[in-house]
C-alpha positions as a LaTeX table, in Angstrom:
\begin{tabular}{lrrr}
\hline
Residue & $x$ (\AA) & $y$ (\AA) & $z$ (\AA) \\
\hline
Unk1 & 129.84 & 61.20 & 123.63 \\
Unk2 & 130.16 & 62.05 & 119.96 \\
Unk3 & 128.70 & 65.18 & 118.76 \\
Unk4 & 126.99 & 64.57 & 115.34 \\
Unk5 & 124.75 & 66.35 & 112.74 \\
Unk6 & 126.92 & 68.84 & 111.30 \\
Unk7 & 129.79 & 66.46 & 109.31 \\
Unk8 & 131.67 & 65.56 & 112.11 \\
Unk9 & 134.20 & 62.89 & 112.08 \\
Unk10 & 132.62 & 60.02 & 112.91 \\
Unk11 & 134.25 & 56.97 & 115.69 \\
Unk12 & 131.75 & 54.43 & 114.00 \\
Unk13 & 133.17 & 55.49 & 110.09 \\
Unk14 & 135.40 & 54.16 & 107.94 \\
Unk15 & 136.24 & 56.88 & 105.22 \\
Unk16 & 139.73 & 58.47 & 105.56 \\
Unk17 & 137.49 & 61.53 & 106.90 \\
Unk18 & 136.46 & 59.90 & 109.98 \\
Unk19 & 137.90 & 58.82 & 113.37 \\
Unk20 & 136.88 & 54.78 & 112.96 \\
Unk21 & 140.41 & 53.26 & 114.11 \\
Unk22 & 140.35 & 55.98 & 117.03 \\
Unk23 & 136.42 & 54.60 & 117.72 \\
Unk24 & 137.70 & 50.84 & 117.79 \\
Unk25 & 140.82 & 51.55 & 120.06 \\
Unk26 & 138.15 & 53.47 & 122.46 \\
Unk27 & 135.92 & 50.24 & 122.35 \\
Unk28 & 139.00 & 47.73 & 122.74 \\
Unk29 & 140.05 & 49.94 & 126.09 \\
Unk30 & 136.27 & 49.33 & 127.12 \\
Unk31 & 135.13 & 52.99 & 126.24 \\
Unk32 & 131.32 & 53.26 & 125.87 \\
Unk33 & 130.47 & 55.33 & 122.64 \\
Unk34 & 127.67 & 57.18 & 121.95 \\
Unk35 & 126.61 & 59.66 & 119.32 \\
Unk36 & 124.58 & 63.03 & 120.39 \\
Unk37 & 122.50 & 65.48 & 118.24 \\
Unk38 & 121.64 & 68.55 & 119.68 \\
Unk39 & 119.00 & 69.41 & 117.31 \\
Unk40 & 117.42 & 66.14 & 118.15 \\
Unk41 & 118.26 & 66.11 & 122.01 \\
Unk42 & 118.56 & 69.76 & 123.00 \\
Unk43 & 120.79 & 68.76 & 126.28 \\
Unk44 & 124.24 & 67.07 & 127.21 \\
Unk45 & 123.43 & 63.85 & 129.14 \\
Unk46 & 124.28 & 63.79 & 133.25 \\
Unk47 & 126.31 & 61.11 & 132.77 \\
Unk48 & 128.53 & 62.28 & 130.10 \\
Unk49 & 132.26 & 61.66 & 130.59 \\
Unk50 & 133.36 & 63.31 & 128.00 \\
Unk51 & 131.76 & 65.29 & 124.72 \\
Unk52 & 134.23 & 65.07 & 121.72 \\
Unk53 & 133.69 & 67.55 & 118.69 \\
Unk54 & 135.59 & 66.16 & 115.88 \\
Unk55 & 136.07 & 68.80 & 112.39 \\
Unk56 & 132.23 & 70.16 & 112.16 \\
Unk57 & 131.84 & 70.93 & 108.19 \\
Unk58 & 128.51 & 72.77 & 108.98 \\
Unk59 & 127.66 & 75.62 & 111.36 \\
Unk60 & 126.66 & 74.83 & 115.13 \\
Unk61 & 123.07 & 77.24 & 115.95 \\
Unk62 & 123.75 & 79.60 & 118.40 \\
Unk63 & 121.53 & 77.28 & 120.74 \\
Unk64 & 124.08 & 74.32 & 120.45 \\
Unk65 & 126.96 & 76.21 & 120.84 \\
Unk66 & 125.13 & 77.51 & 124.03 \\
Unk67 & 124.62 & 74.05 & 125.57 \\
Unk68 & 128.52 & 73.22 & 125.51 \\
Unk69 & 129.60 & 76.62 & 127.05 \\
Unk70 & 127.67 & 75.64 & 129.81 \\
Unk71 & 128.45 & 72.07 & 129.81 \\
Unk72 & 132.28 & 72.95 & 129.49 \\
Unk73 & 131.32 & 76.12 & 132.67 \\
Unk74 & 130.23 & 73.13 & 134.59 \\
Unk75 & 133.34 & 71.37 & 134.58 \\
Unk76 & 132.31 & 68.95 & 131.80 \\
Unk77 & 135.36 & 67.39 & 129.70 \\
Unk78 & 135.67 & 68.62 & 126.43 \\
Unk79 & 137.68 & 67.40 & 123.58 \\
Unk80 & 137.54 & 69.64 & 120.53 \\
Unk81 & 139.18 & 68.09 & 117.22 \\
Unk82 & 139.79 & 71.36 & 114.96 \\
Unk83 & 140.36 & 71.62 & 111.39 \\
Unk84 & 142.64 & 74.93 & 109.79 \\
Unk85 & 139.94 & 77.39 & 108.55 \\
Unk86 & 135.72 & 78.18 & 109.73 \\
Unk87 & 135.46 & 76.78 & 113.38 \\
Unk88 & 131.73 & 76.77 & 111.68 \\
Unk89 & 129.98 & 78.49 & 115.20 \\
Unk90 & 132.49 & 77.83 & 117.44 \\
Unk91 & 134.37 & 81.05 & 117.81 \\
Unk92 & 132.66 & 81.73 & 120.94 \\
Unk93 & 133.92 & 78.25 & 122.64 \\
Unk94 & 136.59 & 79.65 & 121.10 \\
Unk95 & 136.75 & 82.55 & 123.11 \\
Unk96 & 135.72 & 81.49 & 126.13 \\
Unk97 & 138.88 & 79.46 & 126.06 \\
Unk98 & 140.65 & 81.97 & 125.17 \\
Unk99 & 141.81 & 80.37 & 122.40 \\
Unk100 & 143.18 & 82.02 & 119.06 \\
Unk101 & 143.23 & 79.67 & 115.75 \\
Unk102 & 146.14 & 81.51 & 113.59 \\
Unk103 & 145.70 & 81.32 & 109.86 \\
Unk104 & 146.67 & 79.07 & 107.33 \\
Unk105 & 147.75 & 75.75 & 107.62 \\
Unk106 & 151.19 & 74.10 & 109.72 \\
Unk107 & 153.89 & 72.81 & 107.50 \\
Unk108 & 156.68 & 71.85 & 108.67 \\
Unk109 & 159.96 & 70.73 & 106.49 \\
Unk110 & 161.56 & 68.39 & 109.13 \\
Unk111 & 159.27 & 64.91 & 107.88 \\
Unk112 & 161.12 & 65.40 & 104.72 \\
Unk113 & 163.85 & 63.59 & 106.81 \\
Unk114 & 161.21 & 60.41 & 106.84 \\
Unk115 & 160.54 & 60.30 & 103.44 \\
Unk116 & 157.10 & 62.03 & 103.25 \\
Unk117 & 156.46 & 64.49 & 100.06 \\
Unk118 & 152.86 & 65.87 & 101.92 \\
Unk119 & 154.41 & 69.26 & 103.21 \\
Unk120 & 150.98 & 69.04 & 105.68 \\
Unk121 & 152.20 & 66.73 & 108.30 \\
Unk122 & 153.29 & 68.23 & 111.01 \\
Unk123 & 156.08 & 66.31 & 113.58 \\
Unk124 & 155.67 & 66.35 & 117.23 \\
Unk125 & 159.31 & 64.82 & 118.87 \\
Unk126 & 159.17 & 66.24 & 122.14 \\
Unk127 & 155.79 & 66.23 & 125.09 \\
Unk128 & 155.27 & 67.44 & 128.22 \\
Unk129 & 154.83 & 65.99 & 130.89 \\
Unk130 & 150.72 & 65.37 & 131.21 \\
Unk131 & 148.27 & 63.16 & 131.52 \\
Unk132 & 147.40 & 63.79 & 128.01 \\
Unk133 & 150.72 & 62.82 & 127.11 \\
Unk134 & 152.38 & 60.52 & 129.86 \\
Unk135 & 152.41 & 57.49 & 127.11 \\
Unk136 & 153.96 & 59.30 & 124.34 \\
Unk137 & 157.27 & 57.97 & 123.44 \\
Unk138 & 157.42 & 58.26 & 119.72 \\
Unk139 & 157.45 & 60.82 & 117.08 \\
Unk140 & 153.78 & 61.65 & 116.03 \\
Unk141 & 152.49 & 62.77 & 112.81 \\
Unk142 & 149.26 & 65.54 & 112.42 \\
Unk143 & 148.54 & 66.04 & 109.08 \\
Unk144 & 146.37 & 69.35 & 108.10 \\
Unk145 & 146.96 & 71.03 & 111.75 \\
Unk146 & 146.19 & 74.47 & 112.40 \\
Unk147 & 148.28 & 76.72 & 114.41 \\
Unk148 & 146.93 & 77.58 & 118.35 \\
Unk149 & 147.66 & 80.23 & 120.35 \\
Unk150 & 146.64 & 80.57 & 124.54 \\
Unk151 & 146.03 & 83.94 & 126.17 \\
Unk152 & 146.43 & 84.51 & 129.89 \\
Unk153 & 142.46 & 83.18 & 131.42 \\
Unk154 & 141.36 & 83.81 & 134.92 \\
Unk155 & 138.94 & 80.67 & 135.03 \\
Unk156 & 141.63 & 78.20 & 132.67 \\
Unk157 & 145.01 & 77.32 & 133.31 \\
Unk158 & 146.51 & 76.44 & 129.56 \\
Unk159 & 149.35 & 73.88 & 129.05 \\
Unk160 & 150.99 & 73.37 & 125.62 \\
Unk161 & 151.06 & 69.68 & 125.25 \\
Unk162 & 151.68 & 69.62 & 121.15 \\
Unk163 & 154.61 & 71.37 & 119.67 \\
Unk164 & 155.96 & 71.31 & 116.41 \\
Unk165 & 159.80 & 71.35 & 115.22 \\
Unk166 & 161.37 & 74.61 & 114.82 \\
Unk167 & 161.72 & 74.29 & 110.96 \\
Unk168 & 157.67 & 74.72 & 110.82 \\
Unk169 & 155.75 & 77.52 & 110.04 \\
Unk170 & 152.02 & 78.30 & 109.17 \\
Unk171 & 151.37 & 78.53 & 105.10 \\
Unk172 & 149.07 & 80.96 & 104.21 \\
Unk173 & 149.59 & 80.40 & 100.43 \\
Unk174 & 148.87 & 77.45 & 98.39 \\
Unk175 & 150.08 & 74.35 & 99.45 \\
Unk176 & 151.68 & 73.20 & 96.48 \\
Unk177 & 155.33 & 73.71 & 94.17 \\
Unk178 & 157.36 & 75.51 & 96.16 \\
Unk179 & 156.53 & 76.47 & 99.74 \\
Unk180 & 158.79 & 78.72 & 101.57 \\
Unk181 & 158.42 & 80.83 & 104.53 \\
Unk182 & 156.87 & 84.53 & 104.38 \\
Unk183 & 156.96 & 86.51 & 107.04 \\
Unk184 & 155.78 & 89.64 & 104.91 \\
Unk185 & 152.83 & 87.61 & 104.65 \\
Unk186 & 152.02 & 87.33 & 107.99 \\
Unk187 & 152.90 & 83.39 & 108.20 \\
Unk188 & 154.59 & 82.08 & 111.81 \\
Unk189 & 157.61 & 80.14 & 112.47 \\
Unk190 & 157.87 & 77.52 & 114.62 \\
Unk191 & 157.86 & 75.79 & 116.95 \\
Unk192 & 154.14 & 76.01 & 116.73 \\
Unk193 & 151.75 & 74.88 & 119.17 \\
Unk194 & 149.02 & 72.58 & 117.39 \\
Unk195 & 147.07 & 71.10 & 120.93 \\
Unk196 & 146.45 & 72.36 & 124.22 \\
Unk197 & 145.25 & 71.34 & 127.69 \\
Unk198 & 143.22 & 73.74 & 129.83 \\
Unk199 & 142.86 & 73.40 & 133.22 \\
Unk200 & 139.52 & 74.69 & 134.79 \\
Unk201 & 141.08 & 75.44 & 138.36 \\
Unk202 & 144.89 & 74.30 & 139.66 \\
Unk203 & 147.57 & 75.89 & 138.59 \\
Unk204 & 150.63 & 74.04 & 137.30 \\
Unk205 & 154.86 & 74.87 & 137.22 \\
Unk206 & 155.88 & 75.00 & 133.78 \\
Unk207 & 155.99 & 71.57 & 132.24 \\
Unk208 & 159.26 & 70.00 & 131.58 \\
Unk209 & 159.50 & 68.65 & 127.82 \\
Unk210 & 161.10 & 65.12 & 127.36 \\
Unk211 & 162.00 & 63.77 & 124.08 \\
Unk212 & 160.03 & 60.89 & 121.70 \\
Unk213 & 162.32 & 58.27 & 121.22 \\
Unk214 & 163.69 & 58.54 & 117.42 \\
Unk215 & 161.65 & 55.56 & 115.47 \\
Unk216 & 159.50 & 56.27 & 112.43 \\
Unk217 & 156.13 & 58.49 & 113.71 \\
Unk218 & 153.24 & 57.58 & 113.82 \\
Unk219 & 150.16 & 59.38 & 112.21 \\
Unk220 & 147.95 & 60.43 & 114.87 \\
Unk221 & 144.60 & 58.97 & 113.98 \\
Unk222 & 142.68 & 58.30 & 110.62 \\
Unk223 & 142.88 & 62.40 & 109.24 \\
Unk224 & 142.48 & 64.69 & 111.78 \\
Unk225 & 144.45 & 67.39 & 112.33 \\
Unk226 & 144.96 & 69.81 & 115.61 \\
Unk227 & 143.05 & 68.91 & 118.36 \\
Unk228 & 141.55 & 70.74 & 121.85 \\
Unk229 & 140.73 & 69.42 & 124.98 \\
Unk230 & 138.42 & 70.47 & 127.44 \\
Unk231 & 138.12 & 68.69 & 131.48 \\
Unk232 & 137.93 & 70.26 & 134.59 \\
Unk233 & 139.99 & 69.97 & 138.21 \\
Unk234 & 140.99 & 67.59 & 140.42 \\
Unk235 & 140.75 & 65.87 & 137.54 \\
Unk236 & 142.10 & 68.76 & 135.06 \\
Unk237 & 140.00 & 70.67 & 132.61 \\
Unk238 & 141.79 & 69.49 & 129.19 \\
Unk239 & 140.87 & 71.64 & 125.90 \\
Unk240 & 143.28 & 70.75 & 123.42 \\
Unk241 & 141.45 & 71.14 & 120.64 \\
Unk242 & 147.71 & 70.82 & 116.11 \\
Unk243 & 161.29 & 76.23 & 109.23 \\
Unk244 & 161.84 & 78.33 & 106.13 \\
Unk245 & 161.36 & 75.79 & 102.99 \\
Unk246 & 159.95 & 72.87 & 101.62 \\
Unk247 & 161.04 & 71.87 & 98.25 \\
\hline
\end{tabular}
């Protein structure tokens, strides 16, 4: 279930915006999709399996926002697609995730090494191991990711599932000429983590990381950037909402 009516990416467009190649790889694994408007439906279906929120470019109401705290309370699965910048009504999902966004935006110097002059991709080369991530086995590109950060959460259990290269760091200046790191500025160096899993209930070891096999990434989907995921035990609660100079 597609949340719409604030700009979201949509699974049924075709712009560079939206999420149509991820919509037609849902369909071809036999995913039903559906589009839902709050304003127009004020409630999240029974039979949702999942509510994705993919870049919102307006502001939730206070009422919507509501309706997916307690949908996500409830155990429902959540996937939140973020953008760097205004969460746009969010901050309180946000919050009760425990969830931090850090400003500015992740670049990372290391896809220099593939030939790529956008300083906004970021490279993932190494995953945990997670459902989320069991069939990752290649590099992975997220362009325009924002930086996450986790606190400690009585009722979630957060796992770090994307992590950038060490030579990345958040850019709080313009992204253009020459970018170099700033930590005056208040910009972070990586590794940065750009998606996270939250568990509603269990509580998990550590993860082991394991390495993406070293062929030319991938870009994750049509132009999203970090994402958040939200599910709930057995079946885990997933919210997973993505170095010093780039010439």
């Amino acid at each position: 279930m597609f949340l719409e009516g604030h700009g979201e990416r949509s699974p049924l467009g075709q712009a560079n915006f939206d999420l149509g190649q991820f919509g037609q790889e849902l369909k071809r694994k036999g995913v039903n999709l559906a589009l839902l408007n709050l304003a127009k439906t004020p409630d999240i279906p029974a039979n949702t399996t999942a509510l994705v929120i993919a870049g919102p470019r307006a502001n939730l109401l206070p009422g919507e926002v509501g309706l997916i705290q307690d949908y996500v309370k409830k155990g429902g699965n959540l996937l939140w697609l973020a953008d760097p910048g205004d969460q746009h009504g969010l901050q309180a999902l946000a919050e009760q995730l425990n969830l931090t966004f850090l400003p500015g935006t992740v670049v990372d110097a290391s896809t220099q090494l593939f030939g790529i002059d956008d300083p906004t991709f970021a490279l993932v080369a190494e995953y945990v191991h997670h459902p989320i991530t069991a069939d990752f086995k290649e590099l992975t590109l997220f362009p325009v990711a924002a930086a996450l950060q986790s606190g400690k959460d009585a009722d979630f259990h957060a796992t770090a599932v994307l992590r950038t290269l060490a030579r990345s760091w958040t850019e709080i200046g313009p992204l253009k000429g020459d970018i170099r790191f700033n930590a005056d500025s208040g910009e972070k160096e990586g590794p940065l983590t750009i998606g996270y899993a939250w568990c509603a209930t269990c509580r998990r070891p550590p993860p082991r990381l394991r390495k993406a096999r070293p062929n030319k990434p991938n870009p994750a989907n049509n132009a999203f950037s970090c994402w958040a995921t939200a599910t709930s035990c057995p079946t885990p609660t997933w919210a997973t909402a993505a170095t010093s100079t780039w010439a």
